[in-house]
N, C-alpha and C positions, 0 to 999 in steps of 0.2 A: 504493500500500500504506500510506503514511505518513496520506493523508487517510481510510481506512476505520478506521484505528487509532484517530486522532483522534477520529472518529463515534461511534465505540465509548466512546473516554474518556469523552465528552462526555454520553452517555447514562448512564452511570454516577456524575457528577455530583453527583448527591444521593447517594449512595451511596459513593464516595470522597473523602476529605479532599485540599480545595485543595492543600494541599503535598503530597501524595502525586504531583498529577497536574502538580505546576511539575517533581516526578521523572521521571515518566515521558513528559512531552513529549518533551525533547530526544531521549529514545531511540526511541522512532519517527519523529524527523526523520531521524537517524541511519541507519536501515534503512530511511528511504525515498532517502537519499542513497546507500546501498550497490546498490540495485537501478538508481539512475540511471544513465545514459551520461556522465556526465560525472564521474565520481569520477576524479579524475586520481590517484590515490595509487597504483591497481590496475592502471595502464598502465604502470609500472617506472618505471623513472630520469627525473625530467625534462632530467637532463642525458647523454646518452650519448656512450661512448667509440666514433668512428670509427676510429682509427687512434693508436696508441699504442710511441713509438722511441725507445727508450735505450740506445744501444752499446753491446754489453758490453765492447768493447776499443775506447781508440782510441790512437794514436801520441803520443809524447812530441812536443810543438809544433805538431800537427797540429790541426784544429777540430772540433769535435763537436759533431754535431746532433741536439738530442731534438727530437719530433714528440708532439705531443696535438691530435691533432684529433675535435671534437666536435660532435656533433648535438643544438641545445635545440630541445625539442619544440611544438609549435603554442601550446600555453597557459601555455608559461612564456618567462622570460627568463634571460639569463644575469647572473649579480649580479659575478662575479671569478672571475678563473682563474691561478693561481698557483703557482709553482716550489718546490720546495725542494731544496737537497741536506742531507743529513740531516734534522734539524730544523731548519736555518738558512733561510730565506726569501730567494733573490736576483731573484723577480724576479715581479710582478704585472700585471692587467691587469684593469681597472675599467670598463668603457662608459662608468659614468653618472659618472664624474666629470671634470672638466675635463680635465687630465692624467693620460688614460686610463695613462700605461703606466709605468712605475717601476722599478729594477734595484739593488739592496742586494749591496756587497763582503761576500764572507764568508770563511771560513777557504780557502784553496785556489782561490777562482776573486775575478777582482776584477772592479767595476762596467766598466769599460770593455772587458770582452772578452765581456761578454754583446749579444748581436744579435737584435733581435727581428724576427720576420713581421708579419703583419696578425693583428687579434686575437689574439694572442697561441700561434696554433696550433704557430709552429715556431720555436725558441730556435737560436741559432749560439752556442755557446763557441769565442773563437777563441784558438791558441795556448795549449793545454790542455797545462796542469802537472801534474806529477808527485801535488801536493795534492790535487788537485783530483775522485780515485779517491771513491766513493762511492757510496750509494742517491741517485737521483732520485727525485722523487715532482712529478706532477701533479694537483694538486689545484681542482676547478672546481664552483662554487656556482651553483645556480639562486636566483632572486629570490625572495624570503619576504614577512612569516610562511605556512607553514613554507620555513625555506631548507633544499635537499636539497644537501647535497653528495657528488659523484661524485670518486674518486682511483684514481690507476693509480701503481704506483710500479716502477721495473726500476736494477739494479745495472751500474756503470758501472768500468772499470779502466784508469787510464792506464799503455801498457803500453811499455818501452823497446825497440826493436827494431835490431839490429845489422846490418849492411850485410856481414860479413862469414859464409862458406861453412863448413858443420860442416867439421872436419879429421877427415881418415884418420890413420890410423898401423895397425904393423904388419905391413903389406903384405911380401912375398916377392919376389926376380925371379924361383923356379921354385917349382914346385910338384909333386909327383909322383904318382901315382895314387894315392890313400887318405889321402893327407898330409893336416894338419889345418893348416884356413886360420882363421887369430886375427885379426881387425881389431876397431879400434879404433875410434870416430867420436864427434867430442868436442866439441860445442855451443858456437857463442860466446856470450859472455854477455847475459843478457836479463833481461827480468822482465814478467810472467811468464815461466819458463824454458820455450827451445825444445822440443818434443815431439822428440824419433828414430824414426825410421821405416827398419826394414832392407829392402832388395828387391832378391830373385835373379832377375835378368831377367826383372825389372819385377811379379814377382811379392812380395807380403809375406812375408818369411820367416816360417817356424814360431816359435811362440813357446819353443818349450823349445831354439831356437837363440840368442835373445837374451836378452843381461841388463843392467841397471845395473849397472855396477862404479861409477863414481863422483859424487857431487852438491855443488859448491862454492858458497858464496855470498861476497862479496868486500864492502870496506865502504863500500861506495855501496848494499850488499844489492842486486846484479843476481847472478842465480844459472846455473852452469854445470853441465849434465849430459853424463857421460858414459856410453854405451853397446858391448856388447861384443858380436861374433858369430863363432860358432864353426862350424866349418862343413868334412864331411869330405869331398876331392874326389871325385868321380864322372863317370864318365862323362857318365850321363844330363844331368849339370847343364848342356853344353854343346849350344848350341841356335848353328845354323850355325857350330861350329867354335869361337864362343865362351861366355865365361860373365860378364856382368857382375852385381856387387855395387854395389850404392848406397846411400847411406846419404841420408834428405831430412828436413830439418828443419821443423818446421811451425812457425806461432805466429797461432793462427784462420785471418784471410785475410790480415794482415797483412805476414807473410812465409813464404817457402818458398824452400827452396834447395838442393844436393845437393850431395855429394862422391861419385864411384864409382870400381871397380878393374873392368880388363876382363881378364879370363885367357882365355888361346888356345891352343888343343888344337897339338902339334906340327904343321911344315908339311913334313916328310917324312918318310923313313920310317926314317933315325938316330935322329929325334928322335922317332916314333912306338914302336919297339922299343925304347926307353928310358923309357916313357912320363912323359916332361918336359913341364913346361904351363909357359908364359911367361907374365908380365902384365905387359903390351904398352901399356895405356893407365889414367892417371890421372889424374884433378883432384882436386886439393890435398889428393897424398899428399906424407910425406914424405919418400919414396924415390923420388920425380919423377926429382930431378935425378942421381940414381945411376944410375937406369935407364938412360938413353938409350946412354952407352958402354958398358955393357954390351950391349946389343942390338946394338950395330955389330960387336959383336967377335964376338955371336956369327954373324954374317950372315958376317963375317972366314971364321971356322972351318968353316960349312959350305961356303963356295966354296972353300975348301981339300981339305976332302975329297972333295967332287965333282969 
């Protein structure tokens, strides 16, 4: 197309001024380059993202691994591929230069806890700090003029996770038909703060049964939630006799963990015509350690009357 255009100028010649046609050459070299198979502009990225990983949560002291793995395409090369958290630059990777690979301390993360892979695809932060929360961004340049550069960037949190079981409170040793059961379930401290999750044998409670009653942050700023559920007894609630409550604390995948009350339907028929419910089993209530004699006395009382 480019050489019929040409052909065309060319006969017009006498007829068009030189510099008119030093204007309009390059434009039809141009539109004969846009109909060619080789216009690489038109075939996207020279540099493509395969595979692109930035925690969004990882453990106070724990390591973190981001991933940029990249595809550069037959008729280009790669010129640098290069880190940043924030704006700060910690860490690069050059081909064409002697010492291809480079690693810059910035605010929150320092040069010796950076780990590199091969080309530069997978970065190790090891023994990740508290500072060290932020945007990552990967950023990767094809060879120029023109250099195209390709960037992926994901949001990163370092998060403190507690080894310790949400607490019950509240708990009853009886319960009686329609009585209303109040617990308590109350986050140990974290940061991000644990999620609460209620569940009536093992099912989600309703939501117009739970609430936040309280949220503390302490001054290391790790923040503790508390959550309440109310809940009025019934029959149906009790599935083989009994009814467990659970309370499960989340925080992503990092941690999960439970505290629950088990309540048990009377086991004769004193305690059936009275309609008395016990709560027979707990983990880390704080009427644990009250329960247990009471339970004996009452095992006492029924061999008595029987």
């Amino acid at each position: 197309m480019a050489t019929s255009a040409i052909a065309h100028l060319s006969a017009m010649e006498g007829v068009v001024p030189p510099c008119l046609l030093l204007i309009l050459l390059p434009a039809c070299w141009a539109q004969g380059d846009q109909d060619s198979s080789t216009d690489y502009v038109t075939q996207g990225p020279w540099v493509k993202v395969r595979r692109f990983v930035v925690p969004r949560y990882v453990a106070l002291g724990k390591n973190a691994t981001l991933e940029c793995d990249y595809l550069v395409q037959k008729h280009a090369s790669l010129y640098s591929l290069k880190w940043y958290k924030g704006n700060s630059q910690f860490y690069q990777y050059i081909p064409t230069k002697a010492n291809q690979f480079s690693v810059f301390s910035v605010e929150g993360l320092h040069q010796d806890q950076v780990v590199a892979g091969p080309e530069g695809r997978r970065v190790v932060i090891l023994g990740i700090e508290a500072a060290a929360s932020d945007t990552y961004r990967c950023e990767m340049v094809a060879e120029g003029p023109p250099f195209h550069t390709t960037q992926r960037s994901g949001n990163m949190t370092v998060a403190v996770v507690p080894n310790e079981r949400p607490l019950l409170t509240g708990s009853r040793e009886y319960y009686h038909l329609n009585d209303l059961i109040k617990l308590n379930c109350t986050a140990p401290f974290a940061k991000p703060p644990i999620a609460l999750t209620w569940y009536i044998n093992d099912h989600e409670a309703e939501p117009n049964n739970v609430n936040e009653i309280d949220r503390i942050v302490n001054p290391a700023e790790l923040e503790s939630v508390s959550s309440q559920l109310t809940l009025s007894v019934k029959r149906h609630h009790f599935k083989g006799s009994t009814m467990s409550i659970k309370c499960v604390g989340r925080l992503a995948d990092l941690y999960q963990r439970s505290s629950q009350v088990i309540i048990r339907e009377p086991s004769s028929q004193w305690f059936i015509s009275s309609d008395l419910y016990h709560t027979s089993g707990c983990t880390d209530c704080l009427s644990c350690r009250l329960l247990q004699p009471l339970l004996l006395l009452q095992f006492l009382l029924y061999s008595w009357i029987i």
